[in-house]
N, C-alpha and C positions, 0 to 999 in steps of 0.2 A: 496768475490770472484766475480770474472767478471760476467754476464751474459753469454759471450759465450768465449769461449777457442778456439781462433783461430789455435792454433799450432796442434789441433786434426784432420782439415779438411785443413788445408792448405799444399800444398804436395809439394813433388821438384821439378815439375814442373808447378803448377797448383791450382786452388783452387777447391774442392771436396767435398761434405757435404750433409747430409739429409735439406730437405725443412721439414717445417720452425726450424725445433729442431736445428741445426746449423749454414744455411744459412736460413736471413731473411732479410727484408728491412732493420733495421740496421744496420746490415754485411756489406751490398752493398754496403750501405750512406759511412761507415766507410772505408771500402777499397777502393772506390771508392776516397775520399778525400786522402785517404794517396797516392793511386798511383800517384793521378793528383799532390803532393808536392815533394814524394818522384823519380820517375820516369820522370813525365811529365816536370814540373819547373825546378826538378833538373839536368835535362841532358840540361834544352836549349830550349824545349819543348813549342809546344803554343795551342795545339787542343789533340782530341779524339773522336776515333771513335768506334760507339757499336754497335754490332749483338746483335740478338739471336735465339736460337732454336724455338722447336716447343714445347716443354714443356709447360704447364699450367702457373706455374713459374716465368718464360723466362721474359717477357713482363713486370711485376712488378720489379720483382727484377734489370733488366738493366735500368731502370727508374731511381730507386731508386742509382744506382751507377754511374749513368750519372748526378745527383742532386750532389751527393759527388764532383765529380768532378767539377762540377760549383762551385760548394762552394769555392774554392780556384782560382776562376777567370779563371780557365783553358774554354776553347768554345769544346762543343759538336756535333759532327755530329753522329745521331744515322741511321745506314742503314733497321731496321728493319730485319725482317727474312735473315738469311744468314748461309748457309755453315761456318765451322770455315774456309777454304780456301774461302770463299767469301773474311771475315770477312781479312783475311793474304792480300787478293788482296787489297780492301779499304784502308788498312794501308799502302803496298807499292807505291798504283797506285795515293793517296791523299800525303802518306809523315807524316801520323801519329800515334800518339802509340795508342794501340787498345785495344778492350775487347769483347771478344765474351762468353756470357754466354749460356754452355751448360753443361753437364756431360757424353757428347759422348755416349758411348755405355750404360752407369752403367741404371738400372730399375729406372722407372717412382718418384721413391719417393728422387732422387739425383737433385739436379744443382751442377751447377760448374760454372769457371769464367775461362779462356785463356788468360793468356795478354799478348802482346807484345809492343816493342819500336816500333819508325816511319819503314817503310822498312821490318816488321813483321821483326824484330830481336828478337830472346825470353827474356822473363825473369824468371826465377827460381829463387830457393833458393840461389844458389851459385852468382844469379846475378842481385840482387833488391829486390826480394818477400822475402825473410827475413823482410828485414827494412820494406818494406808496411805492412807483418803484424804484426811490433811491432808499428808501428805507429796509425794501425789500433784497435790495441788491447787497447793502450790509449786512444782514442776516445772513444772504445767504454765503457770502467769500469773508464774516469772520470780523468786517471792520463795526457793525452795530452790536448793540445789549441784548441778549436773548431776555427776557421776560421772565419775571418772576413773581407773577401778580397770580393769587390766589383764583387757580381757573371758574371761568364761564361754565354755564349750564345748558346744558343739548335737548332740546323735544324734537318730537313729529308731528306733525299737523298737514291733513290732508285738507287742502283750500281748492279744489276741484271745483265743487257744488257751491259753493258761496261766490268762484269766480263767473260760474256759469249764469246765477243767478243776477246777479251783478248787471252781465251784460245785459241780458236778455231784459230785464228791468229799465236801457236806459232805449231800447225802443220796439216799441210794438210791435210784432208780426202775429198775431191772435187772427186779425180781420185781413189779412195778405188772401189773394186768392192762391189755389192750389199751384204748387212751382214744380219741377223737377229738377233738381240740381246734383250735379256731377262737380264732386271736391275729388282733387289729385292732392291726397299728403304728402308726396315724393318720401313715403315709408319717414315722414319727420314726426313732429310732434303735434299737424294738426291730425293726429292718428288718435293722437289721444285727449285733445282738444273740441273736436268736431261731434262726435258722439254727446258730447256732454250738454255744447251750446244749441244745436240744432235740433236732435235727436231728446231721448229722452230717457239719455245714460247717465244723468246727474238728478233724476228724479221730478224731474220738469214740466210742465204740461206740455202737450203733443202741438207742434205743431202742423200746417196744412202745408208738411215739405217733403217729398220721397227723395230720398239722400242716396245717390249711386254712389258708392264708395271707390277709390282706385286709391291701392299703397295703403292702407291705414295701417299694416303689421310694422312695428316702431323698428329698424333695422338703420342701426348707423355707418352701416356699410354702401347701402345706398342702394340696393340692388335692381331696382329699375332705372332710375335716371338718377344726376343730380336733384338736389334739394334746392335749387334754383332758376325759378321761372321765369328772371330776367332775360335766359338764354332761351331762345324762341326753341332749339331743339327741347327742352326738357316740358313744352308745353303739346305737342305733337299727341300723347294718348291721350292727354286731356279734351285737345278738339276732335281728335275721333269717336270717343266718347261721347261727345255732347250731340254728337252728328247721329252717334248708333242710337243712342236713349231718345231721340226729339226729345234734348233737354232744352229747358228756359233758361239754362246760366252753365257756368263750369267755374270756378273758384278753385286756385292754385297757391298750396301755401309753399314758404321756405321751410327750411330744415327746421328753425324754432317756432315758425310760425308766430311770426311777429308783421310777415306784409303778408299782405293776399293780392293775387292778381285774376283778371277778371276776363272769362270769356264769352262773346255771345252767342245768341241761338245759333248761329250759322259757322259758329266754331273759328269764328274770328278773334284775337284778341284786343282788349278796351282798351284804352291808353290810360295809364295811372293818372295824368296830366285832366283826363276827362273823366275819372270817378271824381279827380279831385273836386273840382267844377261840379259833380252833381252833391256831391255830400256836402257842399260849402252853399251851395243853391238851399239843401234842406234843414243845413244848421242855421243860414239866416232865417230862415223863414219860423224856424220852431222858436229863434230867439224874441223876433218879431211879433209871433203870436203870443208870448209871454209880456211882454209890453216895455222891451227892450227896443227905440229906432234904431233903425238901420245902419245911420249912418256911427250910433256907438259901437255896432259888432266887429270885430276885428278878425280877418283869415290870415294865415299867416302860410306862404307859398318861398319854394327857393327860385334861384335865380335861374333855372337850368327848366321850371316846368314849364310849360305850354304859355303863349302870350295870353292864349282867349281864358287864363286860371283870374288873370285879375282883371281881364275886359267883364267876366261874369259875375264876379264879384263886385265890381262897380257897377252894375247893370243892376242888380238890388239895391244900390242905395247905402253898401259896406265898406269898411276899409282894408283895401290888402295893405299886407305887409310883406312887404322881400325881404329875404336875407339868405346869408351864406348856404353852402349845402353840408349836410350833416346833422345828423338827430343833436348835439349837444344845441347846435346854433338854431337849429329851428324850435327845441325845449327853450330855452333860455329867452326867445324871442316869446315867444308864446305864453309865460311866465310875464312877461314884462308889458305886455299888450293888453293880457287875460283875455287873448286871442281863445273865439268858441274854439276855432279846427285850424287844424296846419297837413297842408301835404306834399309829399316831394315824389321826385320823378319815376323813385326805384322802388316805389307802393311803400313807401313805409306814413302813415294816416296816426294825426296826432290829436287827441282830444280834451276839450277843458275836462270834462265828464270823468277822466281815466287820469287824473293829476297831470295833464298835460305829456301822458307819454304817448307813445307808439301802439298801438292796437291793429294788426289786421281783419280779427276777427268783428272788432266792433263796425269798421267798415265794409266788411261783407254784409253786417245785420240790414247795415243804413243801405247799400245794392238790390240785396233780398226786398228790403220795404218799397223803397222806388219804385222794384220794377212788379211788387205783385200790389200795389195798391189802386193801380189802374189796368187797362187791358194791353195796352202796347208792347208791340217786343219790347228787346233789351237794345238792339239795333236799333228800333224806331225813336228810342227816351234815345239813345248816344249822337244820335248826329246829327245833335242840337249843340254838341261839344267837340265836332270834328272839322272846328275850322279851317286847320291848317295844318302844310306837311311838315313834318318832321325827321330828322335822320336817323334820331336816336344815337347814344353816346358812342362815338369812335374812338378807340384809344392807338395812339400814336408813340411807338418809341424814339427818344431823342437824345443827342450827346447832351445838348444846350438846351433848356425850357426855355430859358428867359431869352435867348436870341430868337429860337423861334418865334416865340411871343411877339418880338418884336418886329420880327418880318411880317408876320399878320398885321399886325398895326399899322405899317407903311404900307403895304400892300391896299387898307382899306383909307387910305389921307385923301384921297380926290372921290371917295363914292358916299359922300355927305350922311355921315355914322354917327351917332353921341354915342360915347365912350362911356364907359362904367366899368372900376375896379372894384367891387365891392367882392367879390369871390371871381380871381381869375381877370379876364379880359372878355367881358362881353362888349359889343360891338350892334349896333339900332338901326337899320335902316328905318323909318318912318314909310318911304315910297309919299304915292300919291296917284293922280290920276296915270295910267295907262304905265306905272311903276310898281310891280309889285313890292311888299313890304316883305323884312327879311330880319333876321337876329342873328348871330351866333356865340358863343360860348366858350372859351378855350383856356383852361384849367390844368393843369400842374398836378399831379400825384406830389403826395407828402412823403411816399415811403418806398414810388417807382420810379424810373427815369421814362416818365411817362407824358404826354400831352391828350387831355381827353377835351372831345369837339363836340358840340352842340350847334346843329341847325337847324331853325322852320326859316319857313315863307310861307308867302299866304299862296304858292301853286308847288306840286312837284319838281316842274324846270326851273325856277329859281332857287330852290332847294339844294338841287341836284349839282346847278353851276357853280351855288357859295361853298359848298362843299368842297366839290373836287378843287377848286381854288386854291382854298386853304390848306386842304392835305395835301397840294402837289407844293406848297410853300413849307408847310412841315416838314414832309418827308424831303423835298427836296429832290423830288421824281426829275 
C-alpha cells in the first residue's frame, strides 16, 4: 500500500490535507514533479511560480514542491509570503502557472496547495489535477519514472509593490472622502496584504483612509479566531470594533485572503449576495461609460446567490449569467462570456481586470469607492440590495443524498416550482399576488455525506416555513 492516498486530500478544486499525516515533503516533491510534466510541459509551459502562507508549514513544504518541479527542468520563481490573489497576480502579471500553498480558512493543523495555469486560469479535477495526482501517486509508491531531466532554476522575486500597485491602479480612491475602516486579518495574510494596498507600506500614495488594524501579526496558529468570516462567531471583534472606532466599514479577510467580507457602520454584516449587486451595479456602469451597451456586458453569478444578484443586473440593461458553484466553474464561465465580474455567496469576487480570478481585496477597493464617493452610510448605499430573506447555507448529514433529494422533490409536486438541476436541485416558486415568492437550493457534498440548503423568500415567514419543511424532510425529524 502507498504511503499516502492522495485521492483522500486531494479535492475538486484543490489540494487539502492534515500536516505531516497527509501532506508532507514528499507530497510536495511528488506533486510538485507531476504538475511541472503534467500541466507545466504539457500545455507549452516553461516557469513557476510559488507563494505561500503564514502557516509553520508553508515555507517547507513550497520548497519542497518548487524542488519537484525543477526536477523536470521546469525554472522556479518563488514570491515568498503572498495572498492566494497575490500569488493569481504573479501568475497573470509574469505569464506563469502557479502554486500558492495554503489551506485558507481550515485550523492551524491543515496545508493545502492552489494551482493554476499562466494567466491564474484554474485547475481542478475536471481540468489536470486528476492526472497530477495519478502521476503524483506513482512517484510516490514507486509505480512512475523519477525524472531525470537536467534541473530547473530557482530565483526570489518580491511582487508585493507591483501587486499593490496593480490594484490600486484598477480603481480610484484619491477623490473618496475621509473613511475609517476597521480590517480583521484573523492573524492571515491580509496582515500582510492590507498595509501595502491601503496604507502606504508598498510605497504608495496616502490615501484619505485611517486603517484600525485587528490581528495583522501573521500567526498560523490562529490565536484569536479562526481565519474564517463565514462563521458569524469569527466576526464578533470585528463589529465591536466598528462600534468602538465610529467606523464607516469593517472588512474581514480569510486566512489567505482571497474573500473579504463586509461590515456596516452599525456593526451589522453585508450579505456577499449584496456587495455582489453593488460591485456589478459599478462594473456595468464603468463598462457603459467606456462605450460598451449594456446589454453586451456580462455578470457572471452562482446558483446559490441572492435572486435580486440578477433582477440588478437585468435592471441595467446586462446579462447575468448562472452557473455551478465553485471558483473553477465560475472562472471557466467567466472566461467564456469575457464576463466584467462574477460573485458567489461565500465572498469569493471575480474580475475580468485580475485574469478572471478571485480577488478580495480588489472588491473591498470597489466597497471603499462606493461608499466614500458620496455621503450616505454603508447601511443607507446596502438596502437598496436587501430585498429578501435568506437562510444562509445549512448543512445536513445524510445516509442517502439522492433519496433525500428526492423526498424534497415530491414534497414540492403540487406547490407549482420550475425545477433546475444545473448544480444540485434548486426548486422556483415564482408566487404572485398575496403569494409570497420563494427559492431553495439543495446540494450534495462531493467529499461529505452531506446535504447543504439554500433558502430566500421575499418575507422572513415564508423563509422560515420552506425551510423547516425541507429540513424536517432531510433530516427526517
Amino acid at each position: 500500500m502507498p504511503p499516502h492516498n492522495l485521492s483522500d486530500f486531494v479535492k475538486a478544486y484543490d489540494v487539502r490535507g492534515l500536516v505531516p499525516e497527509q501532506l508532507d515533503v514528499d507530497v510536495a516533491w511528488a506533486l510538485g514533479a507531476a504538475f511541472a510534466e503534467v500541466v507545466i510541459l504539457g500545455e507549452g509551459g516553461h516557469g513557476c511560480v510559488i507563494g505561500h502562507d503564514m502557516r509553520a508549514s508553508s515555507p517547507e513544504l513550497s520548497r519542497a514542491f518548487g524542488t519537484g518541479v525543477m526536477s523536470r527542468g521546469v525554472d522556479v520563481t518563488h514570491i515568498g509570503l503572498a495572498s492566494t490573489d497575490g500569488l493569481y497576480f504573479a501568475s497573470g502579471h509574469l505569464g506563469l502557472a502557479g502554486a500558492m500553498f495554503t489551506a485558507s480558512h481550515n485550523p492551524a493543523a491543515y496545508n493545502g496547495i492552489k494551482l493554476c495555469r499562466p494567466g491564474a486560469a484554474p485547475v481542478g479535477l475536471e481540468s489536470g489535477l486528476a492526472d497530477v495526482r495519478d502521476l503524483a501517486q506513482g512517484l510516490l509508491d514507486g509505480t512512475a519514472e523519477r525524472p531525470h531531466a537536467e534541473p530547473g532554476t530557482s530565483e526570489e522575486r518580491d511582487v508585493l509593490r507591483d501587486y499593490a500597485a496593480f490594484l490600486r491602479g484598477l480603481v480610484d480612491l484619491s477623490q473618496i472622502r475621509p473613511l475609517t475602516v476597521v480590517v480583521d486579518a484573523g492573524n492571515g495574510m491580509g496582515g500582510h496584504t492590507v498595509p501595502a494596498v491601503l496604507d502606504t507600506g508598498a510605497g504608495l500614495p496616502a490615501l484619505p483612509l485611517t486603517v484600525v488594524p485587528l490581528y495583522f501579526e501573521l500567526d498560523g496558529t490562529f490565536p484569536n479566531h479562526e481565519a474564517n468570516p463565514l462563521e458569524p462567531a469569527n466576526l464578533r471583534d470585528l463589529q465591536a470594533a466598528v462600534l468602538e472606532h465610529g467606523a464607516d466599514i469593517g472588512l474581514a479577510f480569510d486566512g489567505d485572503a482571497d474573500r473579504c467580507f463586509v461590515v456596516d457602520e452599525r456593526g451589522e454584516p453585508v450579505s456577499p449576495s449584496a456587495i455582489t449587486a453593488l460591485i456589478a451595479t459599478r462594473e456595468v456602469a464603468r463598462e457603459v461609460a467606456a462605450g460598451t451597451p449594456a446589454a453586451e456586458v456580462s455578470i457572471v453569478h452562482n446558483v446559490i446567490t441572492s435572486a435580486q444578484v440578477p433582477e440588478v443586473i437585468a435592471s441595467l440593461g446586462a446579462k447575468a449569467v448562472r452557473t455551478r458553484v465553485g471558483h473553477s466553474y465560475i472562472k471557466a464561465e467567466m472566461a467564456r462570456s469575457n464576463a466584467v465580474f462574477g460573485g458567489e455567496h461565500s465572498a469569493h469576487y471575480y474580475f475580468r481586470d485580475f485574469w478572471f480570478a478571485d480577488t478580495g481585496m480588489l472588491a473591498a477597493l470597489h466597497t471603499l469607492a462606493a461608499l466614500g464617493e458620496q455621503p450616505r452610510s454603508l447601511s443607507e448605499i446596502m438596502a437598496g440590495y436587501a430585498a429578501y430573506a435568506a437562510s444562509g447555507e445549512i448543512n445536513s448529514t445524510v445516509d442517502d443524498q439522492a433519496a433525500s433529494t428526492e423526498a424534497v422533490r415530491a414534497w414540492a409536486a403540487d406547490k407549482q416550482v420550475e425545477v433546475d438541476e444545473l448544480d444540485g436541485l434548486t426548486l422556483t416558486h415564482a408566487g404572485g399576488e398575496g403569494d409570497p415568492m420563494w427559492w431553495l437550493n439543495l446540494r450534495g457534498s462531493n467529499t461529505e455525506p452531506l446535504l447543504r440548503l439554500n433558502v430566500e423568500a421575499a418575507d422572513v415567514a415564508t423563509m422560515a416555513a420552506i425551510r423547516d419543511d425541507v429540513l424536517s424532510i432531510v433530516r427526517r425529524d
